[in-house]
C-alpha positions as CSV (number, residue, x, y, z in Angstrom):
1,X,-74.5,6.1,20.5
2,X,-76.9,4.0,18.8
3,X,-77.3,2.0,22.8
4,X,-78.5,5.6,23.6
5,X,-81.4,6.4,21.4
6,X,-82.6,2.5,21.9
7,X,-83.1,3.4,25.5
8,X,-84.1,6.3,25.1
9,X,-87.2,5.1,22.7
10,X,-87.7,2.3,25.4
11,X,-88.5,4.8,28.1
12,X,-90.2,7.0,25.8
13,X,-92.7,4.0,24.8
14,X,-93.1,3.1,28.7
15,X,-94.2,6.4,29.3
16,X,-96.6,7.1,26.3
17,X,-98.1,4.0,28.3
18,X,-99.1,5.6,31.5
19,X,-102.7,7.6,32.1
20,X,-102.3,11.2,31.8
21,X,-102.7,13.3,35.1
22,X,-105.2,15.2,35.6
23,X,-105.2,18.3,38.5
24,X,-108.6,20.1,38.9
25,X,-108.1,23.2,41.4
26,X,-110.4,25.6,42.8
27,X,-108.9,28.5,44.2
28,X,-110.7,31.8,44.9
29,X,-108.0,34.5,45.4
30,X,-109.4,38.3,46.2
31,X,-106.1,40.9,46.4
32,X,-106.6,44.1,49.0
33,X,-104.2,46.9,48.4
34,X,-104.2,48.5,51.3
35,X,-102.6,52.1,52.7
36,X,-102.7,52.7,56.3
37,X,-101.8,56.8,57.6
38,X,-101.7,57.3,60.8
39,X,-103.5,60.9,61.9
40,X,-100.4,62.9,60.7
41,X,-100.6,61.6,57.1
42,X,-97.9,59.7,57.7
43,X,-97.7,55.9,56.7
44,X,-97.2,53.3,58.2
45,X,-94.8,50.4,57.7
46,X,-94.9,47.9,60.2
47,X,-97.9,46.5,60.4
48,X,-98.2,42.8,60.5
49,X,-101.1,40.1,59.4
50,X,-102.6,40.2,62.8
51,X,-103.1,43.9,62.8
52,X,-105.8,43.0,59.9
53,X,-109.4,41.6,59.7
54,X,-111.2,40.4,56.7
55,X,-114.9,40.4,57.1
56,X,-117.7,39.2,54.6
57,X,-121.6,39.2,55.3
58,X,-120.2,39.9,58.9
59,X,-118.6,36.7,58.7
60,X,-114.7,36.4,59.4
61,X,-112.7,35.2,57.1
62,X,-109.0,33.7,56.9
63,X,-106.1,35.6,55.7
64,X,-103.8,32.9,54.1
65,X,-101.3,34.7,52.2
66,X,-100.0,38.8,53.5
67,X,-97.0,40.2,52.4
68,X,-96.6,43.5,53.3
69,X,-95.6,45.9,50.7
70,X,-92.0,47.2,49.9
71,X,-92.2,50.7,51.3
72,X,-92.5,53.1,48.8
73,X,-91.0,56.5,48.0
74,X,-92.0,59.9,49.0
75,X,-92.5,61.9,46.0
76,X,-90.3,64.9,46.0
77,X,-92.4,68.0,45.0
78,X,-90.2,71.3,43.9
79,X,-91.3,74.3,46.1
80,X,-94.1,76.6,44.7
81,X,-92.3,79.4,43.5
82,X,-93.8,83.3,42.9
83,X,-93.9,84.1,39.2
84,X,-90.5,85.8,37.8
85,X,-88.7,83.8,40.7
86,X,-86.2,81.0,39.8
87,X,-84.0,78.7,41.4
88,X,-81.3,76.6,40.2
89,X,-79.5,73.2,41.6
């Protein structure tokens, strides 16, 4: 045990000895949500990366990162009923 901790306090001394790293990033990330109906209302699913342009001051830009979104549920809405009317299961 006490072989151990001496190495362990040599390699801790070695690296207390070397420069810290330093990273410096730049990284401009803009997010679209996007929800694409087709003339029924209905949306649709598979579109794909291609299928989309990014433009800013009319200029193109790159798409680098798309993941298209999980499909989501349709809400279920209970049918309008007339007052004094009820309806059960």
């Amino acid at each position: 045990m006490l072989h151990t901790w001496a190495i362990s306090l040599l390699l801790a001394a070695d690296l207390s000895q070397e420069a810290p790293v330093r990273i410096r990033a730049a990284v401009h990330l803009v997010e679209f949500d996007v929800i694409v109906k087709d003339k029924q209302g209905n949306p649709v699913l598979d579109l794909k990366q291609e299928d989309f342009v990014i433009r800013e001051e009319g200029r193109t830009r790159q798409i680098d990162l798309f993941r298209p979104a999980v499909p989501f549920q349709t809400a279920i809405v209970p049918p309008v009923l007339h007052p004094g009317t009820f309806q059960t299961g």
